[in-house]
C-alpha angles and dihedrals in degrees: 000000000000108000126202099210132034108211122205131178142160116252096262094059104050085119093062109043091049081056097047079051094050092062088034093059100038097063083056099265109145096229127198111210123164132254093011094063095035099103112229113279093016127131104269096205095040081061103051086053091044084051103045096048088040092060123086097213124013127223128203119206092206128196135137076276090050093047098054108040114094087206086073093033093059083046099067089029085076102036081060085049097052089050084245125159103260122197125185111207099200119217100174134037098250124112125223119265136184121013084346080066097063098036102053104018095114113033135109105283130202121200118204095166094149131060146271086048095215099112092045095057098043082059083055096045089047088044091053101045086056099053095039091055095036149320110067126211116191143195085267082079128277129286132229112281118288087000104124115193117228105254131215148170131215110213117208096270117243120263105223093171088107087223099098081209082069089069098090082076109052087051086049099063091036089057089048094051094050092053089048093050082042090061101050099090092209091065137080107207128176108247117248095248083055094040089055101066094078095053098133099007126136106226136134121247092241087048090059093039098063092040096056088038084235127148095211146038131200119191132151146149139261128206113180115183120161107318102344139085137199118196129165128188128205127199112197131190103229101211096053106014100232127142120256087175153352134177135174116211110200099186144137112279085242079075108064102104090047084060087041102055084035090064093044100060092038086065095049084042098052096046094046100244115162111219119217119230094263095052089057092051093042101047089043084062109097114196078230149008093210101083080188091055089048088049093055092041094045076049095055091044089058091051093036091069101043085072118211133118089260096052100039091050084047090050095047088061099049084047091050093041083057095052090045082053100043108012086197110056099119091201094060096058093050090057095050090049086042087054094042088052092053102049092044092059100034095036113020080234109187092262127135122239081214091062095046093049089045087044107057091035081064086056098056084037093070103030101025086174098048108116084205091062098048096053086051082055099050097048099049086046075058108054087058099038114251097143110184102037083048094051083051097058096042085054088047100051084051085047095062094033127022094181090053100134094193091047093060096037097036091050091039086059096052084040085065101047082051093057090237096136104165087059094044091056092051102047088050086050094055087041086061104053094041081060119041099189099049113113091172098073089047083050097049086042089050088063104035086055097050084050088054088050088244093141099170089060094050095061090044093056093040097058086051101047083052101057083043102050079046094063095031081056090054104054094029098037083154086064127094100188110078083046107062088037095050082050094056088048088048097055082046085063096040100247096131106167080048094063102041081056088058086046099061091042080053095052095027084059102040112001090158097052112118091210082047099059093039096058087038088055088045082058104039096050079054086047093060099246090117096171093054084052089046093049095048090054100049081056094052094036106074098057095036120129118233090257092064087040090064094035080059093055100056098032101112097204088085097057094112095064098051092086090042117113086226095055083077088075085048098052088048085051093056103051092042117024 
């Protein structure tokens, strides 16, 4: 059945949260409260997914318990996630810290510090009835009382180019556009990882409308051909689906950020929104004035997050072609260090963890508040060791920027080598909601959750990972990657033939690759041949960086071969290769 309110609370205070329900419910608001709402043999984490994104606000019962449990943390990770109204309703006098800071720090907070409880939740019951009918308050920080903010979403702009490869640029300008709207405080705008999830859908506006409980729609198209550009913009009034405006801009490409930031202004325009002095000055401020330079780094973007060693050396040189065309765009020094950090794990490439670390110091040199740089930062801080500079940066880089997908994927990764798995689940999980179409961070999951012993999570990201690889392997079939990591996610779910079929695409495609023989030994030591596992790793082994070397020691798929005699020449491998 829908429900209003989503109601999450640590173990300890289960009293407290049926009775939050109670008043919640009695003053006729449809209330989700595990494990009360999960139907018997169900997938209990498959549910709670289903349930968050299903609510319409989200409640908090917080408390120290609160605080500390990464059940609830995982909880409000994805109501930030799903854009939802979240509203702590605070039991105890403690504040949120860690990843629960920058999640709920500002958000409409309730205190019931004193007991009975009875008034407190009639100022809940009052304070949901209100957002639920009409004012909203979000996670972007609450507005002054009965003042609603017009609402939009930015659909994934059409390539019309009629080259699917072209398509790194429409999403480009739609992202930007996005981050401009995003910036403007008297606006409520979808977040890009939401927005994303209708890329290639057939809706209607008012469809999506209604689904995202937003007033109004942009959407719009981009041809790009030589050194022109054609790009039109829609404004569409959700409830009716009439236009308020439309526009078509036929310009030079060294005009893009002039249509950008003309679009831009013609919605605020257009939905009366007054900017403050400091949105003007923040939305005028191009990453760079070189739109070669944006189209090569928008290019290297696209490779960067396919991952594998080809992509990765054909990013870096989109990345490097940007800085040798504006030697100050901050972004694209941070994507050279990100793809020198990656070849140098996965491939021992002959890169310098110097000229990661200088690299990505460049980057924070020139946009100290870019989220981008600072996850650069952090990852490089990682690959020699330096753990907690490297953890500030990685919270930093969330700070400035909660949709950042390379901060979550990037820190979940060190998070692994650390053996701080909780964390690690947590952070993929939040990856791969950021990016709907990411299938890497639900693999990786798949296996962080079997190691904690969390089975039923297992199954559910696994199940996900899968429908993702599937369509990575369509449009990339050149690709292994999403097809040693869609094995590892098939023998989760027990289709075994199924995943010795992936294997051989994945060998078939890239038996050489270093990052290839490492993920088929991880499933074929889950596959039970345990000699052709062992023989992969002591392959790989002997070339390995010291990265790979600690995410060994904590990846639970080789756990069949630890009591193996043979295991000894691997643990030697591994201290000394």
């Amino acid at each position: 059945m829908p429900h209003d309110v989503f109601l999450s609370y640590a173990a300890a205070d289960k009293a407290t949260a049926f009775e939050v329900v109670k008043g919640l419910e009695d003053h006729g608001i449809r209330c989700w409260v595990a494990p009360r709402d999960i139907p018997a043999g169900s997938e209990y984490g498959e549910q709670i997914i289903d349930a968050v994104k299903g609510c319409r606000m989200f409640v908090v019962i917080f408390s120290a318990g609160a605080n500390a449990s990464p059940h609830v943390r995982r909880e409000v990770e994805r109501a930030v996630s799903a854009e939802k109204t979240i509203v702590p309703f605070r039991i105890e006098k403690i504040e949120p810290t860690g990843a629960m800071e920058y999640a709920l720090g500002n958000t409409h907070w309730l205190d019931a510090l004193s007991r009975p409880l009875g008034t407190h939740i009639a100022t809940l019951v009052a304070t949901a009835q209100r957002m639920l009918g009409g004012a909203r308050e979000t996670v972007a920080g609450p507005q002054a009382a009965g003042v609603a903010r017009p609402s939009i979403v930015v659909l994934p702009f059409n390539n019309m180019s009629g080259d699917p490869e072209q398509e790194y640029f429409s999403d480009g300008i739609t992202e930007d556009i996005i981050t401009d709207l995003s910036k403007v405080s008297g606006l409520f705008v979808i977040a890009r990882n939401t927005a994303f999830t209708y890329k290639g859908k057939k809706l209607k506006v008012q469809e999506i409308s209604q689904e995202l409980d937003v007033s109004f729609v942009l959407e719009g198209s981009v041809r790009k051909a030589g050194s022109r550009v054609r790009v039109t913009g829609q404004l569409i009034n959700g409830k009716d689906g009439g236009h308020i405006w439309a526009d078509r801009y036929d310009r030079d490409l060294t005009d893009i950020f002039a249509i950008q930031d003309d679009i831009t202004h013609a919605i605020v325009e257009q939905l009366k929104v007054k900017l403050l002095p400091q949105e003007k000055k923040s939305i005028a401020q191009a990453q760079t004035g070189n739109v070669e330079a944006y189209t090569y780094y928008l290019r290297g973007r696209q490779f960067f997050h396919r991952h594998s060693k080809p992509y990765y050396e054909m990013a870096r040189r989109m990345f490097a072609k940007a800085v040798e065309l504006d030697p100050l765009y901050g972004r694209a020094y941070a994507g050279i260090a990100d793809c020198d950090s990656f070849l140098f794990v996965g491939y021992h490439a002959d890169v310098s963890l110097d000229g990661i670390l200088a690299m990505s110091a460049r980057a924070l040199e020139l946009e100290a508040g870019l989220a981008e740089a600072h996850a650069s930062r952090a990852l490089a801080l990682s690959l020699v060791k330096r753990d907690e500079e490297s953890t500030a940066e990685f919270e930093r880089a969330i700070q400035l920027d909660r949709n950042s997908f390379e901060a979550h994927y990037f820190y979940a990764r060190a998070c692994f080598t650390q053996n701080k798995l909780e964390r690690a689940a947590e952070l993929l999980e939040r990856a791969a909601d950021i990016k709907p179409d990411d299938y890497q961070s639900l693999a990786i999951a798949t296996a962080v959750y079997r190691t904690l012993g969390r089975q039923p999570e297992v199954k559910a990201s696994a199940r996900r990972a899968l429908e993702r690889a599937e369509n990575e392997l369509k449009l990339h079939p050149e690709n292994a990657r999403p097809a040693y990591l869609g094995a590892g996610c098939l023998i989760a779910l027990g289709e075994r033939e199924r995943a010795r079929e992936w294997l051989s695409t994945a060998i078939a495609i890239d038996p050489d690759d270093e990052m290839t023989q490492y993920n088929v030994a991880c499933a074929y030591s889950q596959l039970g041949d345990l000699e052709a596992a062992f023989d992969l790793l002591e392959r790989v082994l002997p070339k390995a960086t010291d990265w790979l070397k600690s995410w060994i020691n904590y990846d639970s798929d080789f756990d069949p071969l630890r009591k193996l005699p043979r295991y000894a020449k691997i643990q030697q491998l591994i201290q000394h290769a």
